[in-house]
N, C-alpha and C positions, 0 to 999 in steps of 0.2 A: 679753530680756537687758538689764542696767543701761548703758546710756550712761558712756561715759565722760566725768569734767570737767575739763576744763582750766583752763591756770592753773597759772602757777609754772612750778618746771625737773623733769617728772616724772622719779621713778627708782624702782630696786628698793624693792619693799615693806622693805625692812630696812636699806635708804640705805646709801652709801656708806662701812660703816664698816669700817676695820683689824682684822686677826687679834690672837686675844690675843697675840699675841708681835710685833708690829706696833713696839710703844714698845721705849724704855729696859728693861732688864731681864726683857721678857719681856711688861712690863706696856701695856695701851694708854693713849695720848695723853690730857691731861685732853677736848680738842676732841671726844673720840669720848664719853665720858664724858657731857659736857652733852650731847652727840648721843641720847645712851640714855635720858637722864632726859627730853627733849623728846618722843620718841618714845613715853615711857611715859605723859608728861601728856597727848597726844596720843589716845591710846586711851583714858585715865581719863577724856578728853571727852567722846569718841565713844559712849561706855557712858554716862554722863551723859543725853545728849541721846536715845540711844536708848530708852532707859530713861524718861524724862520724854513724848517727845513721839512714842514708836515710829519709823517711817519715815519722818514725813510733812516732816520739815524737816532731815532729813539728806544733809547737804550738807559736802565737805569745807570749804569755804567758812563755814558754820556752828561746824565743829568748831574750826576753827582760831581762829572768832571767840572762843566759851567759852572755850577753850585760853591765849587771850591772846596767840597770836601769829600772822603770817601767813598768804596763804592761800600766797604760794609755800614758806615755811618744812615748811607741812603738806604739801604735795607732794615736798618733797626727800627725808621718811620715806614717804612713801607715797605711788607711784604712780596712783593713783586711789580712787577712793569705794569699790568693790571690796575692793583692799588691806586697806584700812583696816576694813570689818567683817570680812573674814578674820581680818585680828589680834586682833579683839576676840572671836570664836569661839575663838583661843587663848588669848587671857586668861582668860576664865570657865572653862579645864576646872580649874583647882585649887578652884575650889569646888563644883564637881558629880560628876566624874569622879575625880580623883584621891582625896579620900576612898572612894568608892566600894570602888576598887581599893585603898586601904589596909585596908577591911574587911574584903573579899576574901580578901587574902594576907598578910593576919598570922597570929600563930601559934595553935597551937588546932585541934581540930575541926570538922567541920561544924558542929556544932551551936552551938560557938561563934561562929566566922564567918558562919553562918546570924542570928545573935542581933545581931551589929554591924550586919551589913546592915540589919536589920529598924529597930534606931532608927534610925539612918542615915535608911532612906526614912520614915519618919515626923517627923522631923525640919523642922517648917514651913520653907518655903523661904521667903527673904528677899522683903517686895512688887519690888525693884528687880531683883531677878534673874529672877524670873517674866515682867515687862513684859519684858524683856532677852530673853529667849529667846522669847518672842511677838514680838518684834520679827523678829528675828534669822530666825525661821520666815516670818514675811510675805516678806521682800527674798529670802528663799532661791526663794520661786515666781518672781520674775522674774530672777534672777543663777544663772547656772548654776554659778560659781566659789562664789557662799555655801551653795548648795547641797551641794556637793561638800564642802568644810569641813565644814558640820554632817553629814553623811552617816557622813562618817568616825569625827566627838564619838560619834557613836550607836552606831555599830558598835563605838567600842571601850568604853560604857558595855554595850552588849547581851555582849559577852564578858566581862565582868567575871561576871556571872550565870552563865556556861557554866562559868566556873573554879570557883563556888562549887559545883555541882550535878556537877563532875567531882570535885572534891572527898567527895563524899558515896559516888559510884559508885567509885571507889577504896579507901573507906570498907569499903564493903560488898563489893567486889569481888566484882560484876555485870559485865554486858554491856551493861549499858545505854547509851543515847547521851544525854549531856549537853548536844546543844548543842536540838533542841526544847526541852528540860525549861528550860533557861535563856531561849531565848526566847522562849517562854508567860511568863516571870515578869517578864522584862521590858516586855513587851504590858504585860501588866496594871499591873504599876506606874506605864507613860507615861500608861495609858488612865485609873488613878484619878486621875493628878495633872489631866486634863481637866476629872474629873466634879469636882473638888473645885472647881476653879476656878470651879467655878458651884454647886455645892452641898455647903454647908462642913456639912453633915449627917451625910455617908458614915463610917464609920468607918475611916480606912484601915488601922490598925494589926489589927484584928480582922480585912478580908478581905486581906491580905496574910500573914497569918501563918499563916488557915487556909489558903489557895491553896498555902502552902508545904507545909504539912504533906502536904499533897493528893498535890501534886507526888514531893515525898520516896516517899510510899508507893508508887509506884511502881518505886523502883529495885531 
């Protein structure tokens, strides 16, 4: 389990700030305001440094150095070094998951929805987001709490799959159970994006799409 670092005045992971109806009008205080934007460079750091140098020099102390301010400043958004890749587990889902899930349940067909998804996962993934979720997967074997975060990314990336393949068996309106048939297919998409990362040879669009076909035929 990660140690905790001290240092600063720790507090909630999401700091001390005001409801929206907190201010004037309804609105909050400009002070929460810089509060939000500090907190957001804060994690644009953290993803920086993770990204660059993996776990090995991640340190709120670090981040707050990048960041350009405090290490007690970095503490009063975030509780400890924990916290702090928590949030950044939440930060990356709109560019892995949330598409995913717009694929998914837009409008259309299976076969359409079937077709988003496919470029979608074929889609090279950024070098800064890949090292990012390598990272992010090392610190999770020793932090039970970053563990827990990603567990959840994944379960709700792995249902994203269930809904397209429930989609299909409503389609055809079968019995079949969609949620195997979805996480076979997500297996295999985590498992190509491994082999790729060491051998940029595989074709993924060809065994992704026959796997589906594959898949489909059975409902």
């Amino acid at each position: 389990m990660a140690t905790r670092e001290t240092g600063g005045a720790p507090r909630t992971a999401s700091g001390p700030h005001q409801g929206p109806g907190d201010g004037p009008g309804g609105t909050r205080p400009r002070a929460s305001a810089k509060g939000e934007q500090t907190r957001a460079r804060l994690i644009a750091a953290a993803r920086t440094l993770l990204a660059g140098d993996g776990a090995g020099r991640f340190t709120t102390r670090n981040v707050a150095a990048l960041c350009g301010v405090s290490h007690g400043m970095c503490h009063y958004h975030f509780a400890d070094r924990t916290d702090l890749i928590v949030a950044v587990v939440a930060d990356i889902r709109p560019e892995w998951i949330t598409p995913l899930e717009e694929a998914v349940d837009g409008p259309g067909g299976f076969a359409e929805r079937a077709e988003r998804v496919l470029v979608l996962l074929t889609r090279p993934e950024s070098p800064d987001l890949a090292r990012l979720h390598a990272a992010l997967h090392w610190l999770a074997l020793d932090d039970d709490r970053v563990r827990t975060a990603l567990e959840a990314e994944y379960a709700r990336w792995r249902v994203s799959f269930v809904r397209l393949f429930r989609c299909l068996v409503e389609e055809r309106g079968t019995g079949a159970d969609p949620v195997p048939l979805g996480e076979a297919f997500a297996a295999a998409v985590d498992g190509l994006a491994a082999i790729g990362s060491l051998d940029g040879t595989v074709d993924d669009a060809r065994v992704l799409r026959t796997l589906l076909t594959s898949l489909s035929a059975t409902v």
